[in-house]
C-alpha positions in Angstrom: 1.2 -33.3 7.3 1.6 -33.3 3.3 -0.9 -31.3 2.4 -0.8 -31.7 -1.4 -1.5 -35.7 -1.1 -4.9 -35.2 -0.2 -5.9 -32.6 -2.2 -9.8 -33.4 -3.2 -10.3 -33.8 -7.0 -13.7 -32.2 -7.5 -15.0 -28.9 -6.6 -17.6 -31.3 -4.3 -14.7 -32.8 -2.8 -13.2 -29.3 -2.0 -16.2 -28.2 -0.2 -16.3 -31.6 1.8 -12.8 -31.3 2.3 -12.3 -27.6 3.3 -15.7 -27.5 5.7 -13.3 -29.1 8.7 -11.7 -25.2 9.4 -8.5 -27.3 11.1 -7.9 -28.5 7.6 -8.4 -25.2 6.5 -5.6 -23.9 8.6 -3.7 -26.8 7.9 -3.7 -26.0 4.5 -3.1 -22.5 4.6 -0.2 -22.7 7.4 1.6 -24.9 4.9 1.1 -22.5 1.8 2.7 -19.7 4.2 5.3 -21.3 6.6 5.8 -24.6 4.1 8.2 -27.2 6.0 9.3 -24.5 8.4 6.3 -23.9 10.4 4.7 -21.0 11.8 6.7 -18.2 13.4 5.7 -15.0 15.3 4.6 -12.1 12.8 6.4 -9.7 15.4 9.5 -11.3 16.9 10.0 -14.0 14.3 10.4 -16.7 17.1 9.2 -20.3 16.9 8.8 -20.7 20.6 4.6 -21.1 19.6 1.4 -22.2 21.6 -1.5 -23.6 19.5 -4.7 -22.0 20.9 -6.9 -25.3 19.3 -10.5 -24.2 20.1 -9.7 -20.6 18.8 -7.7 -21.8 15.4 -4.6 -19.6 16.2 -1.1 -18.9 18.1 0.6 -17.4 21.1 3.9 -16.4 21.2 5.5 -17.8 24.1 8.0 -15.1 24.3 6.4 -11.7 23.2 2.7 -13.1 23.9 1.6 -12.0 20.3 -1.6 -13.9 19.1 -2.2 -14.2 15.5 -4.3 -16.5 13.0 -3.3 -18.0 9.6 -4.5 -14.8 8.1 -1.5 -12.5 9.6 0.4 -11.0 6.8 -1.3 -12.8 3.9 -3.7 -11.9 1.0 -6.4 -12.9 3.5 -5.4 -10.3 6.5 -8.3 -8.1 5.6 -10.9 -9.8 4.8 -13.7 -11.4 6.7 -14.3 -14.1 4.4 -13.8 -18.1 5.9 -11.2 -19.9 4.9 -13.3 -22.3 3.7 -14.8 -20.3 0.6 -10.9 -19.2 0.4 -9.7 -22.2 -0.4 -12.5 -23.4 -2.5 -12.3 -20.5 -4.9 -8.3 -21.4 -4.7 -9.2 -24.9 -6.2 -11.9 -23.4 -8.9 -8.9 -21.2 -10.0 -6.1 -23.8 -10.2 -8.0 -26.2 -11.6 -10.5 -24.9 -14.1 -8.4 -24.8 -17.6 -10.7 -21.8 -19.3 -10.7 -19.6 -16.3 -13.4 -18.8 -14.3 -15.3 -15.5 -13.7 -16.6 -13.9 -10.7 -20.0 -14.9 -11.1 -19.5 -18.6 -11.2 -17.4 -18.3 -8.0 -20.5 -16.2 -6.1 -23.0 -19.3 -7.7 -20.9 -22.2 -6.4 -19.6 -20.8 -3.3 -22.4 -18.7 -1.9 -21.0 -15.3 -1.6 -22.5 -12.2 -3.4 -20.5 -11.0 -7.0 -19.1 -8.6 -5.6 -17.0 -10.7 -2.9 -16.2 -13.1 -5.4 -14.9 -10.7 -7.7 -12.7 -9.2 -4.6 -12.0 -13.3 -3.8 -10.9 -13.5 -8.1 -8.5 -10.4 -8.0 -6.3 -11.3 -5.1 -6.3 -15.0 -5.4 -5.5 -14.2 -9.0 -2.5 -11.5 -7.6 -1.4 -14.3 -5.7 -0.7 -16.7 -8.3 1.0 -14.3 -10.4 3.5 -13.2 -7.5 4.1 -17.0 -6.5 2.8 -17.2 -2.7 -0.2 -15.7 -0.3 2.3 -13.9 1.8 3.0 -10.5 2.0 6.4 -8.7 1.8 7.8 -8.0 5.5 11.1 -6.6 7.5 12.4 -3.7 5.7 10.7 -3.0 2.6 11.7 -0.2 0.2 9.3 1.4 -1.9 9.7 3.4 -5.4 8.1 4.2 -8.8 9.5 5.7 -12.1 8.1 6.2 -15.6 8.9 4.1 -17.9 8.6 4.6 -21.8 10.0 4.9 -24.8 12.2 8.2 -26.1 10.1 9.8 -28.6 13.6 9.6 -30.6 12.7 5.8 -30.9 8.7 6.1 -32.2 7.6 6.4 -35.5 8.0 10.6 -36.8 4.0 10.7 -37.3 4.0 10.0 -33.6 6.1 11.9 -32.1 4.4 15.1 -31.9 1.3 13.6 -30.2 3.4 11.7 -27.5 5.8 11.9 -25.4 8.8 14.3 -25.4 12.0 14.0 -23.5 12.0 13.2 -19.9 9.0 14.1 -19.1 6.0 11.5 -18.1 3.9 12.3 -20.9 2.5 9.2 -22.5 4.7 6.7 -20.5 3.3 4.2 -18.0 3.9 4.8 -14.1 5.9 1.3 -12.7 5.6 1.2 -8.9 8.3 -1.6 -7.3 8.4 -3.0 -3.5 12.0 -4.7 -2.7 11.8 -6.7 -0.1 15.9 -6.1 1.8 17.3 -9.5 1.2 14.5 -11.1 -0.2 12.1 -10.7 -3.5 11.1 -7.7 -5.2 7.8 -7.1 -7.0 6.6 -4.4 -9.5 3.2 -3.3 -10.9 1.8 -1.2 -13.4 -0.5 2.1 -11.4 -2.7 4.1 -12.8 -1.1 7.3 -11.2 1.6 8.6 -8.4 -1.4 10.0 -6.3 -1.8 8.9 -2.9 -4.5 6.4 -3.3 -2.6 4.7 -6.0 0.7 3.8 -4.8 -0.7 3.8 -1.0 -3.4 0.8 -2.2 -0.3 -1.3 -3.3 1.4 -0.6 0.0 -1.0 -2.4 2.1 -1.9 -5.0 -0.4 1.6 -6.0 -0.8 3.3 -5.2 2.3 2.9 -6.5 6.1 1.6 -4.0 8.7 4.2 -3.2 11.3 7.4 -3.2 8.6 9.9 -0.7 8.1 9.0 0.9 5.1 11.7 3.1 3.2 10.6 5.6 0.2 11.5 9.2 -0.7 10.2 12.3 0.3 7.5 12.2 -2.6 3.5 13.3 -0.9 1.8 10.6 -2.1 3.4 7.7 1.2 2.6 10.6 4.0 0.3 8.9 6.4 1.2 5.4 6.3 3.5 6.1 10.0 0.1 4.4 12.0 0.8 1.1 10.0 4.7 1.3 9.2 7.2 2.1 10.6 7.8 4.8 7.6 11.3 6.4 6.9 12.0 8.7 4.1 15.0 9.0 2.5 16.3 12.2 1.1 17.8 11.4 -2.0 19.0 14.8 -2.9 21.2 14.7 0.5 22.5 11.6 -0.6 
């Protein structure tokens, strides 16, 4: 089914359109899978039942069951597809923007899911796709700044000096092994920090590869975590 043919026009429209939740899975199945179709989030096979009056699949060979949501932007959250895709369509197609609040008003949701609906809709869009990085995924950060040789001599006494992180900004990046990379700006290299951007950026049940710093212990119950000694290297 092409999907992007009959894409409603109006925000009325969308909600008409995006109240059948067989479209809705429709339409998200293609953003995921595109031409390829679905596949199994743990083996990777085709070999797929449709489960029609529960909206998802069965693996025919591992006998994995998973929705449209596995592995996505979406995974976590409880919200309907419906007001997903909806809030997709205000985004793409209002040309100022739209805030949080109009989302919550036309959609029915309180502020604060709308703002939650904003951010990762918004995430999406800037790294190209809903899905979430998979397989083996290696995990790093660094500082990144400039040499206080480099900054105007008023300046350099009051910033940074050397190697050390002092007035540079912390740059986490998730590689994807033979597939796409992404990188963000964190506020710090605490735990909370660069663990947050694990889970919203990688699917549960990967192999994840970082070093030995603190801040990724604990994330064995949802990866398959291995730490790699760089000094033995």
């Amino acid at each position: 089914m092409d999907i992007q043919k009959q894409l409603p026009a109006t925000l009325m429209e969308a909600i008409r359109y995006f109240a059948d939740p067989q479209v809705c899975v429709d339409f998200f199945a293609d953003l995921k899978w595109g031409g390829k179709g679905p596949e199994c989030p743990r083996c990777a096979g085709n070999a797929l039942s449709y489960l029609k009056t529960r909206l998802m699949w069965k693996c025919k060979v591992c006998a994995k069951q998973f929705t449209v949501k596995v592995g996505t932007i979406l995974e976590d959250s409880p919200i309907g597809l419906d007001k997903w895709a909806c809030a997709m369509w205000m985004l793409g197609n209002c040309k100022n923007g739209v805030s949080s609040y109009e989302i919550a008003r036309d959609l029915g949701v309180t502020q604060k899911t709308a703002w939650f609906m904003n951010h990762r809709i918004r995430f999406a869009i800037h790294q190209g796709g809903i899905s979430k990085l998979s397989g083996q995924v290696e995990a790093d950060e660094t500082f990144v700044g400039g040499k206080a040789r480099n900054m105007h001599f008023g300046k350099r006494a009051e910033r940074i000096k050397g190697r050390g992180p002092m007035g540079k900004a912390v740059v986490m990046g998730l590689l994807e092994r033979h597939g796409v990379a992404r990188t963000m700006v964190v506020p710090t290299r605490r735990k909370g920090a660069l663990q947050e951007q694990v889970r919203k950026n990688v699917e549960q049940g990967s192999e994840l590869f970082t070093d030995a710093l603190m801040s990724y212990d604990g994330l064995n119950s949802e990866y398959s975590h291995k730490v790699i000694g760089h000094a033995e290297a």
